[in-house]
C-alpha positions as CSV (number, residue, x, y, z in Angstrom):
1,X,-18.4,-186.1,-2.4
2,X,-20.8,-183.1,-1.1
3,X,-17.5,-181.6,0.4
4,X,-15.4,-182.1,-2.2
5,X,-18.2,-180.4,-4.4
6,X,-18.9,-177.6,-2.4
7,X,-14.8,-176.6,-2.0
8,X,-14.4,-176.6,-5.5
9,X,-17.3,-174.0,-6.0
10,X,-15.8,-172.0,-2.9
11,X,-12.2,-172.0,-4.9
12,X,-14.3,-170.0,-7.2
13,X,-12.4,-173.0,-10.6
14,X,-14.7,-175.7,-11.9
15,X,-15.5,-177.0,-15.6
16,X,-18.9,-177.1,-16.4
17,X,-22.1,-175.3,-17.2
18,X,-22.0,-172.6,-14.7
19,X,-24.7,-172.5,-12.0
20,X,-25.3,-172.9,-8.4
21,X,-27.6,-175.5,-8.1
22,X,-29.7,-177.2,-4.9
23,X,-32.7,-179.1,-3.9
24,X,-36.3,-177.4,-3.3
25,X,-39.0,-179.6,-2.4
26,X,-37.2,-182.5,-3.6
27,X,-36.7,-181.1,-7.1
28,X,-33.1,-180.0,-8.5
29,X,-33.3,-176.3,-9.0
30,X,-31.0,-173.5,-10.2
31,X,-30.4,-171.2,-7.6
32,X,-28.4,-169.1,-9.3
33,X,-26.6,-169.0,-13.1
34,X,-23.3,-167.4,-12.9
35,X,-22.6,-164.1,-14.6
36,X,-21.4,-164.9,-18.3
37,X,-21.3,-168.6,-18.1
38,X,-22.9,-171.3,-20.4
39,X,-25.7,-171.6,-18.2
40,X,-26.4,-168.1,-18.3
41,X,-25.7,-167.6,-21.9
42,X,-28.8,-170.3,-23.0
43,X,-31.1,-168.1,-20.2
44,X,-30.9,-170.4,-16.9
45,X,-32.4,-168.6,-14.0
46,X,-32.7,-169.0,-10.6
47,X,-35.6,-171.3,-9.4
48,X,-35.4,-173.0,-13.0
49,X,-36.2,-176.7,-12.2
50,X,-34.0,-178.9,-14.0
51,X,-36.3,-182.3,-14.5
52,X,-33.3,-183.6,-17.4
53,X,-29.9,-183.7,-18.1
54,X,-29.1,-186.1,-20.7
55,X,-32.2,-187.6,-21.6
56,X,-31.6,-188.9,-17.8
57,X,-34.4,-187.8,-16.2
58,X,-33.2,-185.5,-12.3
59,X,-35.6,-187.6,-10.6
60,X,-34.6,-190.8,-11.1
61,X,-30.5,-189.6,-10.8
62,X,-31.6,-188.6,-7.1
63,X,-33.1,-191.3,-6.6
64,X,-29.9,-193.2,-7.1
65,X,-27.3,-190.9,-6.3
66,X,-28.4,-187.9,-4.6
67,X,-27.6,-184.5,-5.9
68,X,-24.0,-185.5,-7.0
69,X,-25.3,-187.6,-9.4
70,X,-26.8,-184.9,-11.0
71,X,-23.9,-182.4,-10.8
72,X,-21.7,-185.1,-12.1
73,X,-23.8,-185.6,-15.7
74,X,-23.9,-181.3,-15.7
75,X,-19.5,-181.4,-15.3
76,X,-17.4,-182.2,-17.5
77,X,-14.6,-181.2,-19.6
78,X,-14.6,-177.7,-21.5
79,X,-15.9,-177.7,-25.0
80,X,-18.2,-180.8,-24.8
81,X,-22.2,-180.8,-24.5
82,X,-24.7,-181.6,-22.7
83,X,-28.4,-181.0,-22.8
84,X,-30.9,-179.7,-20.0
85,X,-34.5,-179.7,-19.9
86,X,-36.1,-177.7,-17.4
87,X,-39.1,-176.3,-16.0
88,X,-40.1,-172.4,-15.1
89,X,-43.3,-171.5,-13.3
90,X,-45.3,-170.0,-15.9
91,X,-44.1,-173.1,-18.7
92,X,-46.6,-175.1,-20.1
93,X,-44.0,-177.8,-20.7
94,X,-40.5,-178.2,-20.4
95,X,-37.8,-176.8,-22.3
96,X,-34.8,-178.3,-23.6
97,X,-31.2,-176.8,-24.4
98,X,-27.8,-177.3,-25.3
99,X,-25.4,-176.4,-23.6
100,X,-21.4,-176.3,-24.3
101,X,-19.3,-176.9,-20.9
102,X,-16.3,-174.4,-20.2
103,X,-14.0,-174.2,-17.5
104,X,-15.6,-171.7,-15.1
105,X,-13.6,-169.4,-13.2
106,X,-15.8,-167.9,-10.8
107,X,-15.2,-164.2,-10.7
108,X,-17.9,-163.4,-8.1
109,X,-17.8,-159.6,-8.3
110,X,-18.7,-157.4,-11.5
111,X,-19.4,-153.5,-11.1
112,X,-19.9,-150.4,-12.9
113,X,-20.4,-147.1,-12.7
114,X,-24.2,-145.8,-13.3
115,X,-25.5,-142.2,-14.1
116,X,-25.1,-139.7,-11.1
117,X,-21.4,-141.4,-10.0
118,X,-23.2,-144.1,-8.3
119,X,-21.2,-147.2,-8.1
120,X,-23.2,-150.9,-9.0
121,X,-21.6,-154.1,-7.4
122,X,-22.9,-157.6,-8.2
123,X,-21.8,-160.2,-5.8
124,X,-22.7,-163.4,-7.0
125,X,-21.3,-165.7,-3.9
126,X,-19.1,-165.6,-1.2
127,X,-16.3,-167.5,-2.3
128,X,-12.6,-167.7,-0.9
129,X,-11.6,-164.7,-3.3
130,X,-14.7,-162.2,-2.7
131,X,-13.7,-160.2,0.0
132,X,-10.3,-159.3,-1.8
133,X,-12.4,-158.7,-4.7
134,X,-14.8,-156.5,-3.4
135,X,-12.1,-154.2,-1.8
136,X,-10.3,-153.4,-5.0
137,X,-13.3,-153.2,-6.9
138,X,-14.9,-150.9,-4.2
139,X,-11.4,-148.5,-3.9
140,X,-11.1,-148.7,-7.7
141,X,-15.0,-146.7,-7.9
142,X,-14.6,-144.6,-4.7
143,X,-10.8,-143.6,-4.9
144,X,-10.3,-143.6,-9.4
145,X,-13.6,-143.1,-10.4
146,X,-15.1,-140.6,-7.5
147,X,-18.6,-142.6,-6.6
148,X,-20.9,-140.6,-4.2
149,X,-22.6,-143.7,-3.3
150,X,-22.8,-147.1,-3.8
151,X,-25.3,-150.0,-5.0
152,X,-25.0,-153.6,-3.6
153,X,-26.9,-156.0,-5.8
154,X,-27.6,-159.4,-3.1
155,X,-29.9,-160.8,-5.2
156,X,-29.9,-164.8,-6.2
157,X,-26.6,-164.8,-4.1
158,X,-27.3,-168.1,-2.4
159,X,-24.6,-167.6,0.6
160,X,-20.8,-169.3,0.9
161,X,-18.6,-169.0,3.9
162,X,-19.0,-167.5,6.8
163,X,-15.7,-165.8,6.7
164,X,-15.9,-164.1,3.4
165,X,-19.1,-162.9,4.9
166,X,-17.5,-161.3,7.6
167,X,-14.9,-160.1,5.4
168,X,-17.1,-158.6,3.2
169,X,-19.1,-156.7,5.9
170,X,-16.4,-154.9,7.5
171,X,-15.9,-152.6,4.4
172,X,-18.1,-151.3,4.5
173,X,-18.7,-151.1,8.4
174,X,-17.2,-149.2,10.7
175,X,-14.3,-150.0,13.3
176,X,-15.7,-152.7,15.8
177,X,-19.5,-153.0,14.7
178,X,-20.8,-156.7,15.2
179,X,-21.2,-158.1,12.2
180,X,-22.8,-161.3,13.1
181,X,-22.2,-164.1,16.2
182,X,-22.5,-168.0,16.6
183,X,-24.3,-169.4,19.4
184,X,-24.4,-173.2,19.7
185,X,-26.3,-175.0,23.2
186,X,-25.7,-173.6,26.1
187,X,-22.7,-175.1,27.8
188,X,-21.6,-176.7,25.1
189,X,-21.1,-173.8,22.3
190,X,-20.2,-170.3,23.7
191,X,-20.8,-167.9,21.4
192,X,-18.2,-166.2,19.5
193,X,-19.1,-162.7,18.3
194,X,-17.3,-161.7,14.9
195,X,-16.4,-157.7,14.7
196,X,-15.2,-155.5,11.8
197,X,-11.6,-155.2,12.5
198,X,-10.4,-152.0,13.9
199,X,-8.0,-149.8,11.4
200,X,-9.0,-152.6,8.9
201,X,-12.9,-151.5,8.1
202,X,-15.1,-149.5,5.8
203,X,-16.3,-146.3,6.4
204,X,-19.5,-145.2,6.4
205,X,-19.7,-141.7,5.3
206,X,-21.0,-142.6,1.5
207,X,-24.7,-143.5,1.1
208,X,-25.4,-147.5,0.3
209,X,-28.2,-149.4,-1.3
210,X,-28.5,-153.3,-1.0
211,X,-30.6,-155.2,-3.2
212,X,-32.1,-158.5,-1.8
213,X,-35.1,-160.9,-3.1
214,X,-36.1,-164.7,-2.2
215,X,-32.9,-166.0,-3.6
216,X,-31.0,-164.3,-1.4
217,X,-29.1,-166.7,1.7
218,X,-26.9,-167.7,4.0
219,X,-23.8,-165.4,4.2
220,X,-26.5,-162.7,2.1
221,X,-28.3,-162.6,4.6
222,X,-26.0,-162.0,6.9
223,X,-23.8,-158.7,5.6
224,X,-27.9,-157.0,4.4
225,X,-29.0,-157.6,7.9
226,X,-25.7,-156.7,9.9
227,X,-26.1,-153.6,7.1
228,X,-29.2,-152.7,8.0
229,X,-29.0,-153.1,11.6
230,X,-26.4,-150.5,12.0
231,X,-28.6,-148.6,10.1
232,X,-25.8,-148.4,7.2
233,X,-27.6,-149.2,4.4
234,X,-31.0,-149.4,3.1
235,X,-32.6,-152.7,2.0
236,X,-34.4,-153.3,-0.8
């Protein structure tokens, strides 16, 4: 079921409210709302503890089921409700809201173009479809709409595969820069180091800018530190 759970958010297609959700200290937490979806529309944010969906109350749904109980009272079919009490550090007391499920397609990239020709990329997760995205999205504001330099906003981007990760780095990375390797035990594990492909990569004549902050994992971590490594981009 965890599996079958996580796939279907890497597809980037689900019904339901439209957040990335996990466990912190035993508590079932919002890591991230997803750009435009129900969840974001009511004003779900990362680290929001969700304490009931239903009138059920989180605690006692892990209790019985794990996490999939919980993200299986949150999905459902488009156009129904459901309502969500949560928790935010600086509450008193819970709040409760309604929420209206929709079939979520993930689009994980959004960008703009700010003041100054500087180009603004959001990238929410790294999902099948990101890399592809992030090319055309970074050729459309280079090539069509002339950006001098780019902004890559990281932040509450809890991770996804390793391989859109990879993907993602080498544009903007030059020809065979290590992007990241895996190293398992000795003798058992060798490690395989993963490279942006020659003819196939970035460049890096353009200034870049990567926005990070605690919500920021996994595969995130991996393109703002290969990034800054190479001393390609500035972190902040």
């Amino acid at each position: 079921r965890e599996v079958k759970n996580t796939e279907e958010t890497l597809k980037q297609d689900y019904g339901g409210i439209g957040a990335y959700v996990g466990l912190r200290d035993g508590l079932f937490i919002i890591e991230a709302p997803i750009f435009g979806s129900p969840a974001d529309k009511v004003g779900l944010e990362a680290m929001d503890i969700v304490v009931e969906v239903d009138g059920t109350k989180t605690e006692q749904l892990l209790k019985d089921g794990g996490m999939n109980s919980v993200i299986a009272k949150l999905k459902g079919p488009p156009d129904t409700q459901v309502r969500v009490k949560f928790m935010r550090k600086g509450f008193i007391r819970p709040l409760e809201v309604s929420l209206t499920r929709a079939r979520i397609r993930i689009d994980t990239v959004f960008a703009g173009l700010l003041p100054e020709k500087i180009g603004y990329l959001r990238l929410s997760r790294f999902g099948e479809q990101s890399a592809a995205e992030m090319r055309d999205v970074v050729n459309r504001l280079r090539k069509d709409q002339k950006a001098v330099g780019l902004i890559l906003d990281l932040r509450n981007n809890p991770g996804g595969l390793l391989k859109a990760a990879v993907d993602v780095g080498e544009i903007f990375l030059a020809p065979g820069r290590l992007i990241v390797y895996q190293q398992g035990r000795e003798g058992v594990v060798p490690r395989t180091d993963y490279y942006a492909k020659t003819g196939d990569a970035g460049d890096e004549t353009y200034p870049l800018i990567v926005l990070v902050n605690g919500g920021s994992a996994s595969a995130s971590e991996i393109v703002s530190g290969a990034l800054q490594d190479h001393k390609r981009a500035m972190l902040v």
